[in-house]
DRENDO-1510 file (C-alpha; in Angstrom, 1 decimal, always signed):
<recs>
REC; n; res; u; v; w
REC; 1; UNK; +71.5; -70.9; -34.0 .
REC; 2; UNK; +69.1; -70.7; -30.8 .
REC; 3; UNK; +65.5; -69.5; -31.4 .
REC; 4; UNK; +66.8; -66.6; -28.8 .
REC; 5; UNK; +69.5; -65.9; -30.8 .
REC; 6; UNK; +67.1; -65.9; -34.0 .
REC; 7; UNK; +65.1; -63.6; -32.5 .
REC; 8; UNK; +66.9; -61.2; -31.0 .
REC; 9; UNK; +69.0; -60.7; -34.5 .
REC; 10; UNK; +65.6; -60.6; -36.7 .
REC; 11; UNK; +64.2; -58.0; -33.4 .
REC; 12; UNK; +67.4; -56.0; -34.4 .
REC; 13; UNK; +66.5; -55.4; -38.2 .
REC; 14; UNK; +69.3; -58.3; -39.6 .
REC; 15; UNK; +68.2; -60.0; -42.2 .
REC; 16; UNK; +67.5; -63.8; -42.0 .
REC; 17; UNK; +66.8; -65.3; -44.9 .
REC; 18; UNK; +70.3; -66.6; -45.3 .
REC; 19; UNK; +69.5; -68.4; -41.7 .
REC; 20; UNK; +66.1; -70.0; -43.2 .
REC; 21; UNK; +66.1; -73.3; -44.7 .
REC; 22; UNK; +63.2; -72.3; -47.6 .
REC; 23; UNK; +63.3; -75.5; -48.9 .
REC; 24; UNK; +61.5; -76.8; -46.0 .
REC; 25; UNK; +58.8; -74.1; -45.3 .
REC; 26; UNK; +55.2; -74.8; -45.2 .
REC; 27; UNK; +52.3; -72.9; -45.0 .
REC; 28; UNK; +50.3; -74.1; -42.4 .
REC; 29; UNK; +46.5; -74.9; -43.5 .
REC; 30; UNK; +47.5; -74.5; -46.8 .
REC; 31; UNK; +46.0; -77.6; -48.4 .
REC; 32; UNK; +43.1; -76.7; -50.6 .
REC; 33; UNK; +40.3; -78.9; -51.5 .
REC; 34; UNK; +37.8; -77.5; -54.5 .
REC; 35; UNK; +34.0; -77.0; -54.0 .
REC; 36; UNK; +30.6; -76.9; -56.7 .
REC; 37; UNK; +28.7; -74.4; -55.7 .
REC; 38; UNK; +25.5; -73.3; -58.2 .
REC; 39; UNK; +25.6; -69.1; -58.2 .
REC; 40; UNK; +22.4; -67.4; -59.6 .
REC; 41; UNK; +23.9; -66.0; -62.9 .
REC; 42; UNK; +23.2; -62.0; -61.3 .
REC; 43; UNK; +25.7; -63.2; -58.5 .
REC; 44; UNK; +28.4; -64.2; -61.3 .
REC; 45; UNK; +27.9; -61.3; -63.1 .
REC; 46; UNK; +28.3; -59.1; -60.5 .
REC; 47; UNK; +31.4; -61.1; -59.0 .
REC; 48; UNK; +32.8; -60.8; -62.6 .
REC; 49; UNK; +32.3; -57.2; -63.0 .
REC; 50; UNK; +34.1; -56.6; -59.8 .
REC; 51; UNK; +37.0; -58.8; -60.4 .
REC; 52; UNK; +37.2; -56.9; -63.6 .
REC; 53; UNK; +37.3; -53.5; -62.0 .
REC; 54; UNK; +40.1; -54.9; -59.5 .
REC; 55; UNK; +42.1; -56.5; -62.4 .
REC; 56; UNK; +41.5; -60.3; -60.2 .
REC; 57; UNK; +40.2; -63.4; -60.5 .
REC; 58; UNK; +36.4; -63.7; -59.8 .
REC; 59; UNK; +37.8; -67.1; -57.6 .
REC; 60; UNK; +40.2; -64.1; -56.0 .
REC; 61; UNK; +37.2; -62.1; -54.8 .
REC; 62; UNK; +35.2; -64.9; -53.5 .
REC; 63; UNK; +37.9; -66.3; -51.9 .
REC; 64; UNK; +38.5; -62.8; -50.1 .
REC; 65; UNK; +34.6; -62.4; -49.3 .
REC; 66; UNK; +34.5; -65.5; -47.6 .
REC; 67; UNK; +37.6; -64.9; -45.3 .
REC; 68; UNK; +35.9; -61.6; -44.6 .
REC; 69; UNK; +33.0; -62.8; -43.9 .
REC; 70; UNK; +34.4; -66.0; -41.7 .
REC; 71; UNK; +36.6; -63.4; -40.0 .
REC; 72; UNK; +33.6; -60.8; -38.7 .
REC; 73; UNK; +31.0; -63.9; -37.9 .
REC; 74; UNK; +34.2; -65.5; -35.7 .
REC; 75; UNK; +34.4; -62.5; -33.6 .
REC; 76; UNK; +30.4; -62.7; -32.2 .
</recs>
């Protein structure tokens, strides 16, 4: 199937999964590398007591700080 062909159909509301090879799929910059970083223990707890109130990971909400915070300071 043409990309045109692709597009048009999935513009149209058809489903394509059954077009997609899934298999193959890759996120794009979805290697991950981990990073130490030393936290002043109020900063954990109060990362911990979020994530608890959100029912997440603490990892979750830093993760999701950072992007936010990335995402404002990439606009200036």
């Amino acid at each position: 199937m043409k990309a045109q062909e692709f597009d048009q159909k999935f513009d149209d509301g058809e489903d394509m999964i059954s077009a997609l090879d899934l298999a193959q799929a890759k996120r794009p910059n979805a290697a991950q590398k981990t990073v130490s970083i030393e936290l002043p223990v109020w900063m954990i707890e109060l990362i911990d007591r979020e994530a608890s109130n959100l029912g997440v990971t603490p990892q979750s909400i830093i993760k999701t700080s950072l992007v936010e915070h990335l995402a404002i300071n990439s606009h200036s």
